[in-house]
C-alpha positions as CSV (number, residue, x, y, z in Angstrom):
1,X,-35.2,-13.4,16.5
2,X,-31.6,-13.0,17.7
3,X,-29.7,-9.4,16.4
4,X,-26.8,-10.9,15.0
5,X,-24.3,-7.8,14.3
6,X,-21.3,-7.5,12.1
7,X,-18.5,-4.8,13.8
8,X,-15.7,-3.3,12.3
9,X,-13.6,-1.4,13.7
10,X,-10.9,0.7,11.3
11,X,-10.2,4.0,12.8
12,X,-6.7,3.6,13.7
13,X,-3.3,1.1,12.6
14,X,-5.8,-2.1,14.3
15,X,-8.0,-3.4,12.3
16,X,-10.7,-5.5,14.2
17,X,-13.4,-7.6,13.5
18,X,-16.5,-9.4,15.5
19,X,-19.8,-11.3,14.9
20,X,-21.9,-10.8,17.7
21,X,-25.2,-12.5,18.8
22,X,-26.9,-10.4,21.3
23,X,-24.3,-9.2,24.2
24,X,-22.4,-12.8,22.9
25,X,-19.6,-12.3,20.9
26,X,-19.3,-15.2,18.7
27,X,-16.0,-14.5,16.8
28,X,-13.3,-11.9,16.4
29,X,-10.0,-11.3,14.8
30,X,-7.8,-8.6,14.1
31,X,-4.7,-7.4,12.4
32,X,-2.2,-4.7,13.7
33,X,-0.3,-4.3,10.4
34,X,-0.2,-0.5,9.9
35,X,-1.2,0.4,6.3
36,X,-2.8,-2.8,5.4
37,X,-6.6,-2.8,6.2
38,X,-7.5,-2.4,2.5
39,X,-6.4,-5.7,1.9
40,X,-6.6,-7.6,5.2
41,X,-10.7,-6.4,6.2
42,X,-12.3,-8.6,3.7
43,X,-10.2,-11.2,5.0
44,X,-11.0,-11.0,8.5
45,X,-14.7,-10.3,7.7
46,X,-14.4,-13.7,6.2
47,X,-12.8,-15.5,8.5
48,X,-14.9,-13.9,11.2
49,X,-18.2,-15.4,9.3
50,X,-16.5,-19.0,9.5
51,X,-15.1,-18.9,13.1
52,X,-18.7,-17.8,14.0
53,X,-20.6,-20.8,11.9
54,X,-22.7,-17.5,9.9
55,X,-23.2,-16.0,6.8
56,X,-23.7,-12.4,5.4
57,X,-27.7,-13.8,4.9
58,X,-27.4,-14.6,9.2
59,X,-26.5,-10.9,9.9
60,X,-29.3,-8.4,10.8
61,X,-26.7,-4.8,10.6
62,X,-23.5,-4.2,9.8
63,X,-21.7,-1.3,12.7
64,X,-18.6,0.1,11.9
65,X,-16.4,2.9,13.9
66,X,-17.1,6.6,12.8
67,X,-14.3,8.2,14.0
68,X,-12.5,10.6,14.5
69,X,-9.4,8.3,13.8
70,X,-7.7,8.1,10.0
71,X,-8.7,9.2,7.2
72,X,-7.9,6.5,5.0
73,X,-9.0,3.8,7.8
74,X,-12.3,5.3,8.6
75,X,-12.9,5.6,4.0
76,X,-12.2,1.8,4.4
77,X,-14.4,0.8,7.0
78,X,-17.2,2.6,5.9
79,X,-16.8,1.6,2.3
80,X,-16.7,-2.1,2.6
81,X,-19.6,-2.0,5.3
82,X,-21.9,0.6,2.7
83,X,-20.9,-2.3,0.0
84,X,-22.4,-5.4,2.6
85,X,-25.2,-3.2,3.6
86,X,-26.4,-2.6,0.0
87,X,-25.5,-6.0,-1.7
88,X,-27.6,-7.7,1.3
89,X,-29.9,-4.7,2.3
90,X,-28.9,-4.6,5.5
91,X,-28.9,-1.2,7.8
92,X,-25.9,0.5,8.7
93,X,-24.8,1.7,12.4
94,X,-22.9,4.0,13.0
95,X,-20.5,4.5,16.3
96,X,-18.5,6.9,18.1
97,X,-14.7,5.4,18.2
98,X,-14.0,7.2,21.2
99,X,-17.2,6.1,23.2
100,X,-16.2,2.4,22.1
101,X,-12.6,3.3,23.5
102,X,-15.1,4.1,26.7
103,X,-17.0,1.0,26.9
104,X,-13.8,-0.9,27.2
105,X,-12.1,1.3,29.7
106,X,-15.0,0.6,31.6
107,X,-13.9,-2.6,33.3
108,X,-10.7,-0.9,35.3
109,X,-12.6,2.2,36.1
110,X,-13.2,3.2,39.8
111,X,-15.9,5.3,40.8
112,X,-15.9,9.2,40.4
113,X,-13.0,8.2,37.3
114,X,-13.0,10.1,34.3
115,X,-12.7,7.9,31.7
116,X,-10.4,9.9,28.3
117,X,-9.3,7.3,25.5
118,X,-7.6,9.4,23.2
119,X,-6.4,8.9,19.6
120,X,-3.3,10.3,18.2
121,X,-3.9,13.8,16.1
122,X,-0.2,14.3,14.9
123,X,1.9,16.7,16.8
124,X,1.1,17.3,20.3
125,X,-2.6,17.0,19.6
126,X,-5.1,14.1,20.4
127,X,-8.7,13.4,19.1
128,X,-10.8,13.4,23.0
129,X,-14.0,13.1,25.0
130,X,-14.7,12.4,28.5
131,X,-17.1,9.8,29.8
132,X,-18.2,8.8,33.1
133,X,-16.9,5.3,34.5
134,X,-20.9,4.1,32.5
135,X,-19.3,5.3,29.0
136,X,-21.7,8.3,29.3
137,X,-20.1,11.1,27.0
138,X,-19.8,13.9,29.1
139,X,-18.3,16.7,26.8
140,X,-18.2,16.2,23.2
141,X,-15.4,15.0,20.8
142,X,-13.2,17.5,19.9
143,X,-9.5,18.0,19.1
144,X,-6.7,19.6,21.3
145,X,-3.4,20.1,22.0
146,X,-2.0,17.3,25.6
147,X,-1.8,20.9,27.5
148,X,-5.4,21.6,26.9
149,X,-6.5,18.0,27.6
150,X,-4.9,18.1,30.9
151,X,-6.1,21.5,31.9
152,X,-9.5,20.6,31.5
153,X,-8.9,17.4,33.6
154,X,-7.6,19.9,36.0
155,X,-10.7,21.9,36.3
156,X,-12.9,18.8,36.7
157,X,-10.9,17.4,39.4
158,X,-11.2,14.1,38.9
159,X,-8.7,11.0,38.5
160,X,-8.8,10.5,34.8
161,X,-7.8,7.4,32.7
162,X,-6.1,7.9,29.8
163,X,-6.3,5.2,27.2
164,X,-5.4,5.0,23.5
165,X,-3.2,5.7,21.0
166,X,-2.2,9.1,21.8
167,X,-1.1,8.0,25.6
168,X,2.5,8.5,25.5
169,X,1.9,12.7,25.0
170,X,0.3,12.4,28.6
171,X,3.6,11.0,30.4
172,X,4.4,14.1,31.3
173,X,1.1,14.5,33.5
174,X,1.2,11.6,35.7
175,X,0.0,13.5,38.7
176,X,-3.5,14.0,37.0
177,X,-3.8,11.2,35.2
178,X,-3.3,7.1,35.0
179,X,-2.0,6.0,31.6
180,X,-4.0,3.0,30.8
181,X,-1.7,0.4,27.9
182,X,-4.8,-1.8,27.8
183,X,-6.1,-1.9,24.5
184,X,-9.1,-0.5,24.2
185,X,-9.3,-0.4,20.1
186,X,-11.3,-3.3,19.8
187,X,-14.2,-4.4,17.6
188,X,-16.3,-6.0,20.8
189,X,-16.2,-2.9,22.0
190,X,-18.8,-1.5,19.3
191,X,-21.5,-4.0,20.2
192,X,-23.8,-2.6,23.2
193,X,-23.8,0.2,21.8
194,X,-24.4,-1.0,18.4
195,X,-27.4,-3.3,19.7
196,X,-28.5,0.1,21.3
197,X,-29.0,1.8,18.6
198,X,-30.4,-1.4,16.7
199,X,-33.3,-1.7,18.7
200,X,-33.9,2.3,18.9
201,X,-34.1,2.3,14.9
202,X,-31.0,4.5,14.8
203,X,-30.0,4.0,11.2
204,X,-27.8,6.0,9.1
205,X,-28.2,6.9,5.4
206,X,-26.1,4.3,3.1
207,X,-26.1,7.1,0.4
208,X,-24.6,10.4,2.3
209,X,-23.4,8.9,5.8
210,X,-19.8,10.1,6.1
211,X,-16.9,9.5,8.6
212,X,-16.3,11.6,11.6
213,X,-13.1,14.0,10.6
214,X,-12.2,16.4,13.6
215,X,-9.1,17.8,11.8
């Protein structure tokens, strides 16, 4: 039987949708109306059912983006995919944002790259992890100031990609780093490693499963 997955993606201003059957995304649709995804993610979960020719009863999990990212996004994502999982019974997965970020930097990434998507922390500071051009994480997600961020690129001397939505703080570094504007905050981008964790029984707990805040 196929592993049909539901992704939503909420952690930042986008708010992103896909069915997926497999590695084969069936549908996917988004909104970039900042402020809006407590009204507009039922929507595109239900237009995301039709343009895919499924139902909630076709689905075998529901994956949604754990952060870091916003607050209020990440409460909305996780509580409309909680409220699937338990009127349907389905299992909840949960994923990284910035390793999804990873997976679709992956496509522009040259060899012996550092791959950094970012997300905006307020102020100079950036939610971060570094990957290897397979999405590997190679340090863990944490939260730093730009100056930081570059100094440890520095001492890792590698070519790093910078991707996300705290880019612009990184202008200033251009000699260490390539700003990526590709969007890489994407729904699709949830699904291998979503089927990943599928198949390796990696479920989290509907009743105390919580978003990933770094700050």
């Amino acid at each position: 039987m196929s592993t049909i997955l539901l992704c939503i993606e909420t952690a930042t201003p986008v708010c992103s949708v896909c069915i997926s059957e497999e590695q084969t995304i069936l549908a996917k649709v988004e909104s970039v109306e900042p402020n809006n995804h407590a009204k507009i993610l039922a929507v595109l979960i239900q237009k995301a059912l039709l343009l895919a020719q499924k139902k909630i009863a076709d689905l075998t999990a529901i994956c949604v983006s754990e952060g870091p990212g916003s607050y209020t996004g990440l409460r909305i994502g996780f509580a409309t995919a909680k409220g699937i999982c338990y009127a349907a019974n389905l299992p909840l997965i949960l994923v990284p944002t910035l390793q999804a970020m990873a997976i679709g930097m992956k496509p522009n990434a040259k060899d012996g790259f550092v791959l950094c998507p970012v997300l905006d922390a307020r102020r100079n500071d950036v939610y971060f992890s570094f990957f290897n051009t397979n999405a590997e994480e190679i340090t863990p997600h944490n939260c730093k100031s730009v100056d930081e961020v570059n100094g440890l690129l520095l001492q890792m001397q590698s070519k790093a990609i910078v991707a996300g939505t705290g880019t612009n703080k990184f202008e200033m570094f251009l000699d260490s780093v390539i700003i990526s504007n590709e969007n890489v905050i994407d729904a699709q981008n949830i699904v291998s490693i979503g089927l990943e964790k599928f198949k390796n029984n990696q479920f989290a707990d509907l009743a105390y499963s919580e978003p990933v805040y770094r700050k």
